[in-house]
C-alpha positions as CSV (number, residue, x, y, z in Angstrom):
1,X,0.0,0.0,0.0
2,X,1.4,3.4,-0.9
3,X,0.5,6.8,1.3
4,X,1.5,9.4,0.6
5,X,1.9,12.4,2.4
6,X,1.6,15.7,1.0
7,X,2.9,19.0,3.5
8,X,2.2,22.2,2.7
9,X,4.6,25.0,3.0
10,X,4.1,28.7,2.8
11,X,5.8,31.4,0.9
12,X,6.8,33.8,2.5
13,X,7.4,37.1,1.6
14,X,9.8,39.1,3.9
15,X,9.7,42.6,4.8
16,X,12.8,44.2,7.4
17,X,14.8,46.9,6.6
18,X,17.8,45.2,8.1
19,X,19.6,43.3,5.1
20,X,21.7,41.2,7.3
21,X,18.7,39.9,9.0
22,X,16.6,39.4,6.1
23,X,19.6,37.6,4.6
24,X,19.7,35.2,8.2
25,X,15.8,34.8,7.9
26,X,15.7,33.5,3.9
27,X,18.9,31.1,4.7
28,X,17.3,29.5,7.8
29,X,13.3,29.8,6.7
30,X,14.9,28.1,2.9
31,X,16.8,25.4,4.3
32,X,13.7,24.3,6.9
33,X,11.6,24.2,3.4
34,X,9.6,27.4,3.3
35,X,9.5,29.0,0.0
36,X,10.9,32.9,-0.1
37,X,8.3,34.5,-2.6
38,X,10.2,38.0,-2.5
39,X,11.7,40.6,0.3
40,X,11.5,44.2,0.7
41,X,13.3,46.8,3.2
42,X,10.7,48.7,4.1
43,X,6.9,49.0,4.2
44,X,5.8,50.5,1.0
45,X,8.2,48.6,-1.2
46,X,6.3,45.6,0.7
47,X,2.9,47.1,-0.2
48,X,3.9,47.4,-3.8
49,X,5.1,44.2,-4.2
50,X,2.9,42.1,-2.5
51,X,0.1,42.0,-5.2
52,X,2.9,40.9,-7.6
53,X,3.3,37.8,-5.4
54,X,1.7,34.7,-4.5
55,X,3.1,34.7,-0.9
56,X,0.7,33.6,1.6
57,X,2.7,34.8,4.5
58,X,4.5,38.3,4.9
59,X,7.0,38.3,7.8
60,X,6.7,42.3,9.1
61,X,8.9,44.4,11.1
62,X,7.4,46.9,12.5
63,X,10.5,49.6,12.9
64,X,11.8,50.1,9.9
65,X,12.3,54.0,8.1
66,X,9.4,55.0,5.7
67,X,6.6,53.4,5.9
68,X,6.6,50.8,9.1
69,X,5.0,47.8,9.8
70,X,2.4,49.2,11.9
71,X,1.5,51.8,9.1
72,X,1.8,49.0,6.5
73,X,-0.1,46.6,7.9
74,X,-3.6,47.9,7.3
75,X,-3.1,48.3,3.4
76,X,-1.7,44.6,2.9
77,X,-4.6,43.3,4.5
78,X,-6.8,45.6,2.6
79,X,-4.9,44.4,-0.8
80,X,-4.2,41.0,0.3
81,X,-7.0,40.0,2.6
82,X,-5.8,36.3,1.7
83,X,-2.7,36.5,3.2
84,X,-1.4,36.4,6.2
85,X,1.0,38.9,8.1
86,X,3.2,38.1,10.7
87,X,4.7,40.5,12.7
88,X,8.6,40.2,14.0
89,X,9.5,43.0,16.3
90,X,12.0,43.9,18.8
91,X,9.1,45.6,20.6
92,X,8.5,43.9,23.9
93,X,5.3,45.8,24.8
94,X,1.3,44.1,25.2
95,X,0.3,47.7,23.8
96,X,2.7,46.8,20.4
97,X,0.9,42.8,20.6
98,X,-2.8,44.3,21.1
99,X,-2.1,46.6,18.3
100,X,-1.1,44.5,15.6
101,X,-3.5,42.3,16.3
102,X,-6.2,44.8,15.9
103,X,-4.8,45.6,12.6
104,X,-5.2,42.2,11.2
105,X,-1.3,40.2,11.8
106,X,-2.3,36.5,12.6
107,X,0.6,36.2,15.1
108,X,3.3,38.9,17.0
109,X,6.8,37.5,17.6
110,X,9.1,39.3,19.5
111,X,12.9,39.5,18.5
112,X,15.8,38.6,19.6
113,X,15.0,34.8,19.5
114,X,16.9,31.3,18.5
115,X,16.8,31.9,14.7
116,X,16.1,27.8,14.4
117,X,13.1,28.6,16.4
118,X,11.3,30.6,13.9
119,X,10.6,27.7,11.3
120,X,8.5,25.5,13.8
121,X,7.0,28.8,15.5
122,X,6.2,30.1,12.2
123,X,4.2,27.0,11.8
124,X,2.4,26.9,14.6
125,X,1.1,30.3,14.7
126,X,0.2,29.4,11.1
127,X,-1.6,26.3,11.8
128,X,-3.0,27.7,15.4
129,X,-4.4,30.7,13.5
130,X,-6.2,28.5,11.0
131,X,-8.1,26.5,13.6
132,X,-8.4,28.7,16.6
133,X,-8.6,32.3,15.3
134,X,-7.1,35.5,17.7
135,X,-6.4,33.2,20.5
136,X,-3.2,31.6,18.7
137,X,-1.1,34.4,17.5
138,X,-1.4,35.7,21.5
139,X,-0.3,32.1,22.7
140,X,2.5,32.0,20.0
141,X,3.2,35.8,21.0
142,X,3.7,34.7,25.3
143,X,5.7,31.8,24.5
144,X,8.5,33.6,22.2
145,X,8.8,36.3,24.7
């Protein structure tokens, strides 16, 4: 009997205006499997690009010059309803959690953290967020703080 078993990865798209860091997140997020649909450094180069993508995930920094996460977060939801956004900050803050969430990110990550984390929390605020709704990201968001 054969079975097979199909996983599902996301693209990602990422979005940090720190080049060494983006560079860290598409060596470690490629080698676990995810696909890197496209990066941008800051939040309006991210809005433009995002419609010319089939990511399903953006990975957002919030502090970046420009446009920032928390001002580009409304308008890629409000282009890209479909996809999901989550945030990566070096905010620490409930206020900065609450705030994205309100805005529409499925999940609020908190940096510094063990880059070899991110793949399997990336995945289960992913999978979380499909079954349980708000409750998940919040969970994911207490647990990598």
């Amino acid at each position: 009997m054969l079975i097979l078993c199909i996983v599902r990865e996301y693209r990602l798209f990422l979005c940090d205006d720190d080049d060494a860091y983006r560079l860290l997140l598409r060596e470690v997020l490629s080698a676990d499997g995810f696909e890197i649909a496209g990066e941008a450094s800051d939040g309006e180069a991210c809005i433009r690009a995002i419609e010319e993508t089939d990511a399903d995930v953006v990975l957002l920094d919030l502090n970046m010059p420009g446009k920032n996460g928390f001002e580009a977060l409304p308008e890629l939801r409000r282009r890209r309803p479909d996809i999901n956004v989550i945030v990566l900050s070096t905010a620490q803050d409930q206020a900065s959690a609450s705030a994205v969430r309100r805005l529409g990110a499925a999940a609020f990550l908190t940096k510094p953290m063990h880059i070899f984390d991110l793949p399997g929390l990336l995945r289960e605020a992913l999978g979380a967020n499909e079954v349980s709704g708000d409750r998940a990201g919040q969970a994911i968001h207490e647990r990598a703080s």
